[in-house]
N, C-alpha and C positions, 0 to 999 in steps of 0.2 A: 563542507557545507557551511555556508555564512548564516549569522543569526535569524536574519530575517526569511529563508527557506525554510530553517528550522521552527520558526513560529508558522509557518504556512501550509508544514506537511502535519504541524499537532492542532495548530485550526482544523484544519479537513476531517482528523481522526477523534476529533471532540464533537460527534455527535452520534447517538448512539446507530442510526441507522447506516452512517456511513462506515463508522467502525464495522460492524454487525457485515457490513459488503467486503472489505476490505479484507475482516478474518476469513470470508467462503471463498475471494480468489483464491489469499493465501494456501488454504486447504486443495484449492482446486489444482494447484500446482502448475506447472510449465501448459498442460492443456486449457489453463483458462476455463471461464466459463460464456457464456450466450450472454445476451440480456436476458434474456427471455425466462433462462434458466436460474437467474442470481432474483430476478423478482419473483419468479414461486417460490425459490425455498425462505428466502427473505420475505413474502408474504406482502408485498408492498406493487403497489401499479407501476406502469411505466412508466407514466411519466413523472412522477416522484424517483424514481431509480434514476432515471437520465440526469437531472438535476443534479444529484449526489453523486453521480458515478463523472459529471463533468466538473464539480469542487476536485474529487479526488484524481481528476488527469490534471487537472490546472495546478494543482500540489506536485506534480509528476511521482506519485502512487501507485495509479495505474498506468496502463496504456490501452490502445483498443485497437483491431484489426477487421475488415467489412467481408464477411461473408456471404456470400452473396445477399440476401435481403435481412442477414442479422449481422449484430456487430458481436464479436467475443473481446472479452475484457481479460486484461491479465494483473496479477502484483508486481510491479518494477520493484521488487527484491532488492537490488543497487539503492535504491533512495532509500530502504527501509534502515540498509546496511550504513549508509550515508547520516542518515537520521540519528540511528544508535552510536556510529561515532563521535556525531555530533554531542550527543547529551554525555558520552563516557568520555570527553576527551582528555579531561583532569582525573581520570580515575588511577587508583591506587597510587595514591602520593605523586601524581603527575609524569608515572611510567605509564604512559597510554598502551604502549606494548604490550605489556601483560594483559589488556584486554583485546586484545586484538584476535586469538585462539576464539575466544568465547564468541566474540563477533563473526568469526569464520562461519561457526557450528549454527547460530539462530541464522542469521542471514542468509541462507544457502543460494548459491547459484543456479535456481527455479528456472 
């Protein structure tokens, strides 16, 4: 990941509603979630969610898929994984390796 992704996937995740979307994919795991469904439990209208849920594809965060008349949304995991390598990549005296376990374990292949 180059700098400038990386300030654009923590653009997207600096605010708290879209943060607040991104931890209930996370949770929602490999089945994603609805629109529909990420704005009741988030409490917030549609089209305020469409908005932040389109920041967070254009970060590549999420992704989304058309069901028939809803769309479900998922966490692109890979960019998350991406992201963390990014910010760890001088970690522990510049053996980026030794964090690579720990990245395995949070980023999981969702």
């Amino acid at each position: 990941m180059e700098k400038t992704n990386a300030l654009t996937c923590l653009s997207a995740l600096a605010h708290d509603l879209r943060l607040d979307v991104f931890r209930l994919l996370i949770q929602a795991g490999p089945d994603g979630l609805a629109a529909g469904d990420i704005a009741k439990q988030a409490g917030i209208r549609a089209n305020t969610l469409s908005n932040n849920l389109n920041i967070l594809a254009a970060a590549g965060l999420v992704r989304s898929t058309r069901e028939g008349r809803s769309i479900r949304y998922f966490a692109q995991m890979n960019a998350m994984r991406d992201l963390m390598s990014y910010l760890l990549q001088d970690c522990c005296g510049g053996q980026a390796e030794l964090c690579r376990p720990l990245l395995d374990q949070i980023a999981c292949e969702c």
